[in-house]
C-alpha positions as CSV (number, residue, x, y, z in Angstrom):
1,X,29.2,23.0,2.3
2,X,26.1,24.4,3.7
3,X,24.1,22.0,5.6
4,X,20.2,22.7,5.6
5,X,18.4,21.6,8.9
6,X,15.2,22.3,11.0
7,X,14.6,20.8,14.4
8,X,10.8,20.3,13.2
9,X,11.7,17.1,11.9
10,X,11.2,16.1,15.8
11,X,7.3,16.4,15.1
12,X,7.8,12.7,13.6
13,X,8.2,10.8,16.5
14,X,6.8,7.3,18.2
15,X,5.5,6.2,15.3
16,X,5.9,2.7,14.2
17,X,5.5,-0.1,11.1
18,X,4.6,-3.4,10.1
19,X,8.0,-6.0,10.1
20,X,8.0,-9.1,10.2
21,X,4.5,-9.3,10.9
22,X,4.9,-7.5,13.8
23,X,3.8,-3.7,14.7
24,X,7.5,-2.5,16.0
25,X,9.0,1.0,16.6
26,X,10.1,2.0,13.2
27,X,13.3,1.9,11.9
28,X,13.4,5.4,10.7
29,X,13.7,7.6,13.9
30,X,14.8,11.3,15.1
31,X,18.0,9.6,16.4
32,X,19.3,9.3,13.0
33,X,19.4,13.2,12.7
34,X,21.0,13.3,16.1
35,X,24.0,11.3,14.7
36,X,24.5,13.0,11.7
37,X,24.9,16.5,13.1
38,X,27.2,15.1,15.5
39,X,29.3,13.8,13.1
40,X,29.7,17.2,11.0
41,X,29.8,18.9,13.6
42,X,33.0,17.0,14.9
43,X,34.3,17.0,11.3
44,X,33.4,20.7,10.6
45,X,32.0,19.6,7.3
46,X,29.9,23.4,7.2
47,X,27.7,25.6,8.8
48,X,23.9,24.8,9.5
49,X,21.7,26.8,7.7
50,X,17.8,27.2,8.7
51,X,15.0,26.3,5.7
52,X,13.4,29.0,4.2
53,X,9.9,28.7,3.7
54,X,8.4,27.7,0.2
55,X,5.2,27.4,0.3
56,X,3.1,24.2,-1.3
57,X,3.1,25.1,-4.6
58,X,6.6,23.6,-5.5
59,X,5.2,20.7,-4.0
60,X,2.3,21.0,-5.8
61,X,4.3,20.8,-9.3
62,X,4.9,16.9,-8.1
63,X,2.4,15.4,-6.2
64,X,-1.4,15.5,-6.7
65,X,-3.2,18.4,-4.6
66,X,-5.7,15.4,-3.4
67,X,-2.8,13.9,-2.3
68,X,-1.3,16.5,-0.2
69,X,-4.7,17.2,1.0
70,X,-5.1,13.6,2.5
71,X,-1.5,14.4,4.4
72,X,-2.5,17.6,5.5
73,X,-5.6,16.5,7.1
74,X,-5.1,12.8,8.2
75,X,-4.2,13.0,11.8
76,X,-7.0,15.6,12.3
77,X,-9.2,12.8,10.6
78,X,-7.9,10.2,12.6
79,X,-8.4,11.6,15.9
80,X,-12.1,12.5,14.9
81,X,-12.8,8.9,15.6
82,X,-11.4,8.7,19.1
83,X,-7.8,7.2,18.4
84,X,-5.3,9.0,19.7
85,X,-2.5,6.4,18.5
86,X,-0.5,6.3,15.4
87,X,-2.2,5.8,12.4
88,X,-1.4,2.9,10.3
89,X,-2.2,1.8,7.2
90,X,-3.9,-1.9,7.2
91,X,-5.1,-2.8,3.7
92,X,-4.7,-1.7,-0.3
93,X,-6.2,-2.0,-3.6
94,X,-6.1,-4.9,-6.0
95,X,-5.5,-4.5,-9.5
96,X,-9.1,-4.5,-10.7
97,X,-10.7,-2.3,-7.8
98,X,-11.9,1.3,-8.7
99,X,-9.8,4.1,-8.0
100,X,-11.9,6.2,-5.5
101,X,-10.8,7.9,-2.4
102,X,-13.1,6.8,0.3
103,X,-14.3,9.2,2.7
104,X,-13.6,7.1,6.2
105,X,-9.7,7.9,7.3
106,X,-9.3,4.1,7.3
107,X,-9.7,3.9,3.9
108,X,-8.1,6.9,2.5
109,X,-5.1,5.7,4.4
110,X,-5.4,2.9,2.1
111,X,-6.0,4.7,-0.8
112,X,-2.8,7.6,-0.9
113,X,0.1,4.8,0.3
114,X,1.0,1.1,-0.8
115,X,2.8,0.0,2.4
116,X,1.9,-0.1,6.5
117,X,6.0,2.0,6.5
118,X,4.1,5.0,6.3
119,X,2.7,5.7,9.9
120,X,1.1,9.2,10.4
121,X,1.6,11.5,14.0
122,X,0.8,14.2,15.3
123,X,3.3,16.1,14.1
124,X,4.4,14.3,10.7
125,X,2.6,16.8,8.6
126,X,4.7,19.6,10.1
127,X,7.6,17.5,9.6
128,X,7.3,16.5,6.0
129,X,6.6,20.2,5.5
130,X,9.8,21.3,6.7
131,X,11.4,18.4,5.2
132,X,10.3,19.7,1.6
133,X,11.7,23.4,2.7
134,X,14.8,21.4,3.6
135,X,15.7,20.6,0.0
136,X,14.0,23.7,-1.7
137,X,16.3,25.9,0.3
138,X,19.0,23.7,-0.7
139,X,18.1,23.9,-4.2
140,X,18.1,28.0,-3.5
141,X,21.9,27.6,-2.4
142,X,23.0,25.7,-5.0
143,X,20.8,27.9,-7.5
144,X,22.4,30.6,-6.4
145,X,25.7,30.0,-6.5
146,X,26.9,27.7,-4.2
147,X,29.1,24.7,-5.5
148,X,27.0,21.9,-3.1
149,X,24.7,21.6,0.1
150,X,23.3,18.8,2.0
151,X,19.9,19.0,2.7
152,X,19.0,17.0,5.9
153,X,15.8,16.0,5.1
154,X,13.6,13.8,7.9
155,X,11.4,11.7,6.7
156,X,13.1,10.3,3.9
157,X,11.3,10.8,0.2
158,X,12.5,9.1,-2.7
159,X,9.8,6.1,-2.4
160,X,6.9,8.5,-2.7
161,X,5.1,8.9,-6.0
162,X,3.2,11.2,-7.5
163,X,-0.2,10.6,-5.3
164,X,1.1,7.5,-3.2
165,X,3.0,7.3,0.4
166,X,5.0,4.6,1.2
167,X,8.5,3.4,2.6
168,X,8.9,5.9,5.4
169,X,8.5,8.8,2.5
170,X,5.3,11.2,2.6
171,X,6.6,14.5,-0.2
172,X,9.3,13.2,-2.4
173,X,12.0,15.7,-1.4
174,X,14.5,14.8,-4.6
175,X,11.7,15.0,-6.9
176,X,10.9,18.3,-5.4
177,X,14.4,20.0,-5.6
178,X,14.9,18.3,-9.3
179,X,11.6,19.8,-10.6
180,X,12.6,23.1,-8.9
181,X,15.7,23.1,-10.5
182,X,14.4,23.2,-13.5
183,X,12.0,25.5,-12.8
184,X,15.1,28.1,-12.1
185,X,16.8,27.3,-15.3
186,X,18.2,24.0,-15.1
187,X,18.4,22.5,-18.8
188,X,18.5,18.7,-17.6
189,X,18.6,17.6,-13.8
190,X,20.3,14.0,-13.0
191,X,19.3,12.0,-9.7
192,X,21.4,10.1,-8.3
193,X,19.8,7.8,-6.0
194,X,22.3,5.5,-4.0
195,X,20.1,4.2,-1.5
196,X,20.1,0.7,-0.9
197,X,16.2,0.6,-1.8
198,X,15.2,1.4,-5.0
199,X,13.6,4.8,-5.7
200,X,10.7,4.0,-6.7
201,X,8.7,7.2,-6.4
202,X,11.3,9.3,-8.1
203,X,12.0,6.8,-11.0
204,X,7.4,7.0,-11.3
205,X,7.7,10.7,-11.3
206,X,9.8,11.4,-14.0
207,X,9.9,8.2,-16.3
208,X,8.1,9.9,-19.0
209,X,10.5,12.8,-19.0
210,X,14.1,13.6,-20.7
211,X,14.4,16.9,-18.6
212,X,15.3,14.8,-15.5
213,X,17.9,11.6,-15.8
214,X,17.4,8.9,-12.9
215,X,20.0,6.7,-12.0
216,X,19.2,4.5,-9.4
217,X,21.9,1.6,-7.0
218,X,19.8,-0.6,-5.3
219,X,19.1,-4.3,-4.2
220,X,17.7,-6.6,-6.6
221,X,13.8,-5.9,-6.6
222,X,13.5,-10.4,-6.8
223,X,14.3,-9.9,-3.3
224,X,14.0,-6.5,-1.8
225,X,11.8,-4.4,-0.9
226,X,10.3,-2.4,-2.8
227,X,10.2,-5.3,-4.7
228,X,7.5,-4.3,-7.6
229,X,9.3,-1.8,-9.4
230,X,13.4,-1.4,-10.1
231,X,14.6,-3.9,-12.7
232,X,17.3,-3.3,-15.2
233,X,14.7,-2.7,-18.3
234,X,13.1,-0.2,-16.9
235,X,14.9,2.7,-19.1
236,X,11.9,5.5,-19.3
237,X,8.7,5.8,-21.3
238,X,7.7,7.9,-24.7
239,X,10.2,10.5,-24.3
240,X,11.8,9.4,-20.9
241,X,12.7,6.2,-23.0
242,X,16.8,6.1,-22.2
243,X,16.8,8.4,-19.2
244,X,15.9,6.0,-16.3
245,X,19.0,3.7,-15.4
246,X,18.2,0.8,-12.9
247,X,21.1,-0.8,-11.1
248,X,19.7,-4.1,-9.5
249,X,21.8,-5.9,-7.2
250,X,21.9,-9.0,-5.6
251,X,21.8,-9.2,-1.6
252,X,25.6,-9.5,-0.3
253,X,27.1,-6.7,-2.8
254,X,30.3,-5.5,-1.3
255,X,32.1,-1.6,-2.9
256,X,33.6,-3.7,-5.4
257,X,30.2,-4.8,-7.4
258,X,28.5,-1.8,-5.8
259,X,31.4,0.9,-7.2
260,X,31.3,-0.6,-10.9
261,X,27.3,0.5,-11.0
262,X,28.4,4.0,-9.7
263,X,31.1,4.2,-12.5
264,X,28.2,3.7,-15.0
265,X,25.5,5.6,-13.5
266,X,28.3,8.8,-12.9
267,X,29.1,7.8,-17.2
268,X,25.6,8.3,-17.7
269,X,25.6,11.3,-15.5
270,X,28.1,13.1,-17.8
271,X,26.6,12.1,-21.4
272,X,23.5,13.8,-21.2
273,X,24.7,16.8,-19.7
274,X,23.1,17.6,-16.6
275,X,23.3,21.1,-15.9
276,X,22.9,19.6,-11.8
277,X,23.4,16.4,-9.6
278,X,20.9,15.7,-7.0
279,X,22.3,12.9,-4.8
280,X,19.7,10.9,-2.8
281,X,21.5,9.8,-0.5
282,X,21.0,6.9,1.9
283,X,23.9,5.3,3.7
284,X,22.2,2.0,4.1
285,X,24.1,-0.1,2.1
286,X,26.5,-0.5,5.1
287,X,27.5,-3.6,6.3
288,X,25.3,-3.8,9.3
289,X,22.5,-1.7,8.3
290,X,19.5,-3.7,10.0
291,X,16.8,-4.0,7.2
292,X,19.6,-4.0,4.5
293,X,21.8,-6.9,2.8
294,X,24.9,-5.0,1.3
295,X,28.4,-5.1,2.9
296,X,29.9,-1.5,2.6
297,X,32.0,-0.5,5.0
298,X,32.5,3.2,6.3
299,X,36.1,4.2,4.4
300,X,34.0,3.2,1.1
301,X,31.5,6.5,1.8
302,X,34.7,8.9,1.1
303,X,34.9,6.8,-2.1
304,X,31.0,7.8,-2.6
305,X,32.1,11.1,-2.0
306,X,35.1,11.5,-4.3
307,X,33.4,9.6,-7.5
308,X,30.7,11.9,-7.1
309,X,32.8,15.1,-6.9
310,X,34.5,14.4,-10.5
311,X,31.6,15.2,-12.4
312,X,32.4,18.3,-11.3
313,X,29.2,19.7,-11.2
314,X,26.9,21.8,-8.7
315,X,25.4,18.8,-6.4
316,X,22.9,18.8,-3.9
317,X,22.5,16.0,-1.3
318,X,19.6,14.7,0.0
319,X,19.1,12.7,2.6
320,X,17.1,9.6,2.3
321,X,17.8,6.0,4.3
322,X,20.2,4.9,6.6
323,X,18.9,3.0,10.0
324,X,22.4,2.0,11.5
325,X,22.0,4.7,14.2
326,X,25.7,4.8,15.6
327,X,26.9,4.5,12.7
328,X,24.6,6.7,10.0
329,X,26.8,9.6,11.2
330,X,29.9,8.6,10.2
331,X,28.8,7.1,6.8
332,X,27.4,10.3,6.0
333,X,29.7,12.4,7.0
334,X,32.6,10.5,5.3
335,X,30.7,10.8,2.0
336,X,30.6,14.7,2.2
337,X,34.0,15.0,3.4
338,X,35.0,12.4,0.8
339,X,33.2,15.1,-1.7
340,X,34.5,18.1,-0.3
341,X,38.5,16.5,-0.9
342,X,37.4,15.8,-4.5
């Protein structure tokens, strides 16, 4: 398995968020890349392959160019007022207030994200860039040919929507790969987001849609972040309506409870006929993840890996939340190996 990678991830660094009503060092840091090459690289999972540039037109097919334009711009803006510290989003809109991006940085921050997770560098634009090329050079591979890759995508995705930041995630890199997929041919793509925090942004994207099944396996939205959107009737909209799957789960879910939700969503996954599995793939459902309230242990990731594999279809992985540093290596790697012996 090919495993895509770019050292510009880096670029996203010293940033922070909002916990606890606290400003801390976020959660989500270059370390976490750092441990998962080391683990496939002692494992010999496959070779690392550099992104190939894309462009932001396939970008552009999922997320609002206003959007994108905001990212592209906002540490530039930032700076213009004399702060040369992260920037952080401090306040959002009500229901009832006008939708109108402000022209103060302050405000547009507001506007494009509905968290303070989402803190802007230096070099996070560069970062989300290469992050997007990550999985659309992934999506070439598997396009192409190739039976699975892992795209190692840093920051995270699956929480942004179509014109909105949040969660750690800036360009929704599943949504990305899916609507490129199908772009190159791909009858019907399936997600398969097993993230501990529901995907929020990629279940927005494409809820209107039967092209692209979502499946997501997450905590209980009663009392987990992201906390507005991921409960069980939520099955897609007009002609989406059936291909959104939610799997809600209460805090304290061990493999057992967690494995029967994958049983269905991989059911699911075979019915409609996907032509192509995208795998979001966060290993934070571990058992001592520290923002997350499951209790999987690391031998359960080969089981990941090997229920996945039987559907027997072309499979790209993309990276998305895990923020046990020594052990995010492991998990993952154990998940692709699991995968590869399936």
């Amino acid at each position: 398995m090919k495993i895509i990678h770019s050292p510009r991830h880096l670029g996203h660094s010293g940033h922070v968020e909002l916990m606890n009503g606290r400003v801390v060092p976020a959660f989500e840091k270059p370390e976490r890349v750092a441990m998962i090459l080391k683990a496939i690289g002692e494992r010999n999972l496959g070779p690392l392959v550099d992104p190939a540039a894309h462009g932001l037109d396939p970008i552009l097919k999922v997320h609002d160019a206003d959007y994108i334009h905001f990212l592209a711009q906002a540490w530039e803006l930032w700076t213009q007022d004399g702060r040369d510290f992260p920037a952080l989003p401090s306040f959002w809109r009500a229901p009832g207030m006008r939708y109108v991006e402000p022209e103060n940085i302050d405000g547009k921050l507001g506007h494009f994200s509905f968290d303070a997770g989402c803190c802007i560098v230096a070099g996070t634009w560069d970062a989300v860039q290469a992050g997007a090329d990550i999985a659309l050079t992934g999506v070439d591979l598997v396009a192409g040919g190739e039976a699975s890759a892992f795209a190692l995508c840093r920051p995270p995705g699956h929480h942004a929507h179509q014109a909105t930041m949040g969660g750690y995630c800036f360009v929704n890199n599943a949504a990305v790969a899916a609507q490129a997929f199908r772009d190159r041919g791909a009858a019907r793509v399936a997600v398969l987001d097993v993230d501990y925090h529901h995907g929020n942004g990629t279940q927005a994207i494409f809820y209107d849609r039967s092209d692209v099944l979502v499946c997501t396996i997450h905590a209980d939205p009663l009392q987990e972040f992201p906390y507005f959107l991921g409960f069980a009737d939520e099955t897609g909209a007009g002609e989406g309506e059936g291909f959104n799957a939610n799997y809600p789960l209460r805090w304290g879910t061990d493999y057992s409870g967690w494995s029967a939700a994958l049983d269905d969503a991989c059911a699911r996954i075979e019915a409609c006929g996907a032509d192509v599995v995208i795998v979001s793939l966060g290993v934070d459902t571990y058992k001592d993840d520290p923002i997350s309230q499951f209790r999987l242990d690391s031998p359960d990731y080969l089981k990941i890996g090997l229920r996945i594999a039987k559907l027997a279809k072309p499979t790209l992985f993309v990276m998305e939340g895990g923020y046990a540093v020594e052990a995010i290596g492991i998990n993952v790697a154990n998940v692709l190996e699991g995968f590869e012996q399936g």
